[in-house]
C-alpha positions as CSV (number, residue, x, y, z in Angstrom):
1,X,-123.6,29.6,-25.5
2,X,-121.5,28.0,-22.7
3,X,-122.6,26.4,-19.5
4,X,-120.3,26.7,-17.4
5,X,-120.7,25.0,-13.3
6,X,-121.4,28.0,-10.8
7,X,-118.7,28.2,-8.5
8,X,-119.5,28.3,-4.9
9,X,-118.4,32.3,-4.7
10,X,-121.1,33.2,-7.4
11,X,-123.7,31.1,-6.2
12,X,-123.5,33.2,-3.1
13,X,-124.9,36.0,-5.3
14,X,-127.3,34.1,-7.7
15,X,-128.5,32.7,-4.7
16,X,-130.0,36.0,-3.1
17,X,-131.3,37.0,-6.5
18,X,-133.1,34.0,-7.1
19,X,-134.7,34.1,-3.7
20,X,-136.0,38.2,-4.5
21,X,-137.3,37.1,-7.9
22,X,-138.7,33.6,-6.8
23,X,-140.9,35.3,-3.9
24,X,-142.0,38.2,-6.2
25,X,-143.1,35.4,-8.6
26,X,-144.7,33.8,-5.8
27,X,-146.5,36.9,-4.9
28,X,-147.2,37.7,-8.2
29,X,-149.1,34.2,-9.1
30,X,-151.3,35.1,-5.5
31,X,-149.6,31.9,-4.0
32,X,-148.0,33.8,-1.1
33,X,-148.9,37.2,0.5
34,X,-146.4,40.0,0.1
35,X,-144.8,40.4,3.7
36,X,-142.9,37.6,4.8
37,X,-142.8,36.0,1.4
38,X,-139.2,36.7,0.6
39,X,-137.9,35.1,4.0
40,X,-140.5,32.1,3.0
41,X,-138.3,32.0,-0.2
42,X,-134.9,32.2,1.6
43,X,-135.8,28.8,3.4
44,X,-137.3,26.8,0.9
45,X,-134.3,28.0,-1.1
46,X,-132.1,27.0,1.7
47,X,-134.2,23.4,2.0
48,X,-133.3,22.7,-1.1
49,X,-129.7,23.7,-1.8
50,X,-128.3,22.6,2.1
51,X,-125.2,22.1,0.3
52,X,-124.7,25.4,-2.2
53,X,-123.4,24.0,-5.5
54,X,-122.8,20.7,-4.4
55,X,-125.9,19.6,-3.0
56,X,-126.6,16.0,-4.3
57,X,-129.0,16.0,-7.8
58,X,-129.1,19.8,-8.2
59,X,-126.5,20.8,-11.2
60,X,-126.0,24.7,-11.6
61,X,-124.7,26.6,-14.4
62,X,-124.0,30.1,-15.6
63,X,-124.5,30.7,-19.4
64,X,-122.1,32.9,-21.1
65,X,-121.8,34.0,-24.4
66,X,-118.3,35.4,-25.9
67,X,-117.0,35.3,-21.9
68,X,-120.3,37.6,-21.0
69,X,-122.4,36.0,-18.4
70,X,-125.8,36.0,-19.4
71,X,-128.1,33.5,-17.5
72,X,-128.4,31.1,-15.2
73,X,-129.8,27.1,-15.0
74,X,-130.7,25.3,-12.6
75,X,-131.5,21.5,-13.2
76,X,-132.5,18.7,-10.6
77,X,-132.5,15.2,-10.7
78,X,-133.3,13.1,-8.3
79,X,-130.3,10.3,-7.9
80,X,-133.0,7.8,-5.8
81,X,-135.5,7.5,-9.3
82,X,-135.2,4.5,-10.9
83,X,-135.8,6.3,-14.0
84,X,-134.2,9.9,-14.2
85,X,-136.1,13.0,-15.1
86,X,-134.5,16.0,-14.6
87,X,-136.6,18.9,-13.7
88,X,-135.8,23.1,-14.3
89,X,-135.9,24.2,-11.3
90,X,-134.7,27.7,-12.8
91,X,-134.1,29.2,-15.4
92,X,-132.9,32.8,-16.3
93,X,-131.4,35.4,-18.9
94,X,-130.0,38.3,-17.7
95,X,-132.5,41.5,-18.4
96,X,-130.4,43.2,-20.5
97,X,-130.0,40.0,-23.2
98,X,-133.9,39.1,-23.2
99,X,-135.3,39.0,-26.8
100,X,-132.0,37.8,-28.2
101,X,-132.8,34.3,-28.5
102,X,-130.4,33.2,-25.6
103,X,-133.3,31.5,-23.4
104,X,-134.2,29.3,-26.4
105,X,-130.7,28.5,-26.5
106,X,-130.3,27.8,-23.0
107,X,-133.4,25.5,-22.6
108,X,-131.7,23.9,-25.4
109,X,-128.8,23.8,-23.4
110,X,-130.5,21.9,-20.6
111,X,-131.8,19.4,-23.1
112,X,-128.4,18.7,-24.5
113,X,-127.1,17.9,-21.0
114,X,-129.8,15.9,-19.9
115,X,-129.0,14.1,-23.7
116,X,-125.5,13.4,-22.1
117,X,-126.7,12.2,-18.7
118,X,-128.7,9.6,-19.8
119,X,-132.0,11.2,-18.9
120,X,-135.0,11.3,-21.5
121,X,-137.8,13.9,-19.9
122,X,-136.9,17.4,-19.3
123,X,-139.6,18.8,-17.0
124,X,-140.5,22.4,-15.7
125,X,-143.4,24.1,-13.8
126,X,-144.2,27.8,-15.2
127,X,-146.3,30.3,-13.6
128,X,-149.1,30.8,-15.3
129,X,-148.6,34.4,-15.6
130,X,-145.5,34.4,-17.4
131,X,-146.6,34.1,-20.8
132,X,-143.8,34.4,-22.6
133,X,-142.0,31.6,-21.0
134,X,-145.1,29.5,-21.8
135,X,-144.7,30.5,-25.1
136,X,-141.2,29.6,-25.4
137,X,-141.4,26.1,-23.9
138,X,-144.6,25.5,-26.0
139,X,-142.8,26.6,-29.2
140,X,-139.8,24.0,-28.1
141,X,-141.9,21.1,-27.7
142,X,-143.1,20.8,-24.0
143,X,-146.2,20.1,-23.3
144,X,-148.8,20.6,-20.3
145,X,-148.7,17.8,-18.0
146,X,-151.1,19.2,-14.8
147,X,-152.3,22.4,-14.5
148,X,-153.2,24.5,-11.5
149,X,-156.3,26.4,-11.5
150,X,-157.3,29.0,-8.6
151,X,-160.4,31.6,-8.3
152,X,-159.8,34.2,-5.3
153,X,-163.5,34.6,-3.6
154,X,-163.8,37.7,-1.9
């Protein structure tokens, strides 16, 4: 696997995708309601990456394999800590190359750069829902720092 830096022309494109999917995922955990949610995703997106791919702290990759593009990373790190941690903000394999191993390999990816950069914890938040990504980051050594309870009363 190669990580390659997202060029400005297809962040353009993993940007909108990332904002549907984020907002489902948002939806989908009961933290935002359906309607509205996917403009509510546009602007914290947009809060967050003011400057595209070179916004300060935020490093963006595509993942290809044999030239094929086949996810996506998105790592922060905040340049005022006085010690670095880099968080995943996202991370992604296309649909069509799930269950090949590839996200394992790209979470491994993001722990090799953060090797290179001088940074010694990797952190990520998870939906609780999505219990295969739990698995995976459980079975590569993360462990739960906070957790996020909720009970919907009716």
């Amino acid at each position: 696997m190669i990580l390659e830096p997202m060029s400005a022309d297809r962040f353009d494109t993993w940007s909108e995708h990332h904002v549907v999917s984020y907002a489902q995922d948002k939806v989908d955990a009961g933290n935002w309601p359906e309607d509205g949610a996917v403009e509510r995703a546009r602007r914290e997106n947009a809060e967050l990456l003011p400057e595209g791919v070179t916004t300060a702290g935020h490093d963006l990759f595509v993942a290809t394999v044999d030239g094929d593009e086949v996810g996506f990373l998105w790592l922060f790190t905040d340049p005022a800590a006085s010690v670095p941690e880099t968080y995943v903000y996202d991370i992604e394999i296309v649909a069509a190359r799930r269950g090949e191993g590839l996200g394992r390999e790209l979470l491994e990816a993001a722990e090799g750069w953060c090797a290179d950069h001088g940074v010694a914890t990797l952190r990520l938040h998870v939906f609780g829902f999505n219990t295969a990504a739990i698995s995976l980051y459980e079975s590569s050594g993360f462990e739960t720092t906070n957790l996020s309870m909720a009970k919907i009363i009716r």
